[in-house]
N, C-alpha and C positions, 0 to 999 in steps of 0.2 A: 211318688215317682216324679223323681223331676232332672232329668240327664240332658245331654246332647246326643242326638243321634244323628248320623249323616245317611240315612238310606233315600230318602225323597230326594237329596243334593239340590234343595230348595228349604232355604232359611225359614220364612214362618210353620211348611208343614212339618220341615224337622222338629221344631219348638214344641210342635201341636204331638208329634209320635213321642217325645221326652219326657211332656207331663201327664199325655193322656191315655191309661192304660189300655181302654176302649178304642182308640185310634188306634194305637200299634196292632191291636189282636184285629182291627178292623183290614189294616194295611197288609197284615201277613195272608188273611181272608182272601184279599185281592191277590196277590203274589202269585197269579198264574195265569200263564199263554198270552204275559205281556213286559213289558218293560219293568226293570223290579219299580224303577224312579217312578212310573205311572202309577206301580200300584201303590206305593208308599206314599205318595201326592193324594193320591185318593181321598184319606180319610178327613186331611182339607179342605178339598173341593166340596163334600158333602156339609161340612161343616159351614163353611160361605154359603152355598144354597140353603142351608136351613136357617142360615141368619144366627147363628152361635159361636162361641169361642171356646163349644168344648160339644162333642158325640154325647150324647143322654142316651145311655140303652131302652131307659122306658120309652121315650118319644119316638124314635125308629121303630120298637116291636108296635107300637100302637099307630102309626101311620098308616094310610091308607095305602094298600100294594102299589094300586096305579098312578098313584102320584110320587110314590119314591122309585118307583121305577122310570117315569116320566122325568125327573130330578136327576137322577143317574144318565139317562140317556140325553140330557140337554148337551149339546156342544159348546166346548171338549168332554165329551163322556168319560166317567169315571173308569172304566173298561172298555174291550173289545167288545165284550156281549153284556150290557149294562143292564138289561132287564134282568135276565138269569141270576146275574150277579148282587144284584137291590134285593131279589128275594132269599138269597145267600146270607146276605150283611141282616136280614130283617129275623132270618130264623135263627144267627148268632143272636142278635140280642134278646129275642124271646127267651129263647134256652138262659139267659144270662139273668131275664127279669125273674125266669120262671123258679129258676136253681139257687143263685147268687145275689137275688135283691137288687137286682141292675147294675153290682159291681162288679166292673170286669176283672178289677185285682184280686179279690174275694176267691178268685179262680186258682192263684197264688199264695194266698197269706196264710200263714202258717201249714205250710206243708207241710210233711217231717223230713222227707224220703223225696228224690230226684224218680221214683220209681211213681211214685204217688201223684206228683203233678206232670209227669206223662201221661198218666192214668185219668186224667183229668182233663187234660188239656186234648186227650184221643176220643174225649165221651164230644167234645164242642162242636155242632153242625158246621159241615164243610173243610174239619183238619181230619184229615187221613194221618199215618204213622209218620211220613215223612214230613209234612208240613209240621205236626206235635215237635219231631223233635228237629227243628229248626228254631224254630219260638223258643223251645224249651231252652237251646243253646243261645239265643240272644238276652234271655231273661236272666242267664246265668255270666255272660260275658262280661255285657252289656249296663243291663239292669237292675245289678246286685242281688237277685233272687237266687240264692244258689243250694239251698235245702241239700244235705250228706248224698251223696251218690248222684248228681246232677250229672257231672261229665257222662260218666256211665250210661244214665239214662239216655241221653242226647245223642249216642253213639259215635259217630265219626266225627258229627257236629259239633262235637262239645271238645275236643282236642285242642290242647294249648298252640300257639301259633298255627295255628290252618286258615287254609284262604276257601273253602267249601260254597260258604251262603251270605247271606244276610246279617246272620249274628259275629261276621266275622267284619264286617264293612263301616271305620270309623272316620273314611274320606278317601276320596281320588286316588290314592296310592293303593289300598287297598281294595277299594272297587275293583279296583285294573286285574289285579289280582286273583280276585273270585272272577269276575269276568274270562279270563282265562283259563281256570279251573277249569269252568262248562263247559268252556270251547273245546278242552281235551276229553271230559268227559262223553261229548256226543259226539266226536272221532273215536275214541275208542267203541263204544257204542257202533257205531255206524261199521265201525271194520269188523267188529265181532258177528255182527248177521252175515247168516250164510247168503251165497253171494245165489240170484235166485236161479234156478233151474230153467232153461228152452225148453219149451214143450214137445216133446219125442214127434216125429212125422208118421 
């Protein structure tokens, strides 16, 4: 694996999400209740604190909790809630030493079916259905990973020219783009709830 990616919209962690498959699956981990650019930085930042030029799944699941949590919460914290989050990233890569032999591409290679590495990628601590197929759709855009029925699988995500997520975002033009997207999604959202009832006197 070795691409350009523009989700960090910062040169060496992009570098670091293009060739390290462990970082991307680390960075989509993060991808929540913060800036995408924060959480896609992340798997950088953790990588500098640990004194590496590449995430090792063994060395994270074997780390001591309260020191990668303490790592995580150093300022600038890797997240908004950086401990929660260290023991998130620390039970990803258990699952990955325990399942995959610490490869995180292992999780991908040789899939058959798009149906298959959903199915895979929804078993991995901390992806729920919509993060799976988020991933799913950048591995397939993106990534070159694109096993028979992948669109499919990825659902909305996976649509040719759509501006949705992450797997859609290959710079500033299109950032703006999916950035916009949300914005309409949680107006519609927001207008769809009933508007709330006054309490009868």
């Amino acid at each position: 694996m070795d691409v350009t990616l523009h989700l960090a919209q910062e040169p060496e962690a992009d570098r670091l999400l293009g060739r390290s498959p462990l970082a991307a699956l680390v960075g989509m981990l993060l991808d929540q209740q913060i800036p995408m650019e924060w959480a896609f930085t992340g798997p950088y930042t953790i990588a500098q604190r640990l004194n590496v030029d590449d995430l090792d799944a063994h060395e994270i699941a074997a780390y001591d909790p309260e020191a990668f949590a303490a790592l995580l919460s150093a300022k600038p914290a890797v997240h908004r809630y950086p401990g929660s989050m260290a023991g998130r990233v620390q039970q990803l890569c258990q699952y990955l030493v325990e399942h995959y032999d610490g490869r995180a591409d292992a999780v991908w290679e040789g899939v058959d079916s798009g149906a298959e590495l959903l199915r895979r990628l929804n078993e991995l601590p901390g992806f729920g259905e919509q993060k799976a197929r988020i991933f799913l759709a950048l591995l397939g855009k993106q990534l070159g990973v694109d096993p028979p029925g992948w669109r499919e699988a990825a659902g909305a995500y996976g649509d040719a020219g759509s501006y949705r997520s992450v797997a859609d975002i290959k710079g500033p033009e299109s950032l703006a783009k999916v950035r916009a997207h949300k914005q309409e999604m949680k107006a519609a959202a927001k207008a769809a709830k009933p508007a709330a009832r006054k309490p009868r006197k």
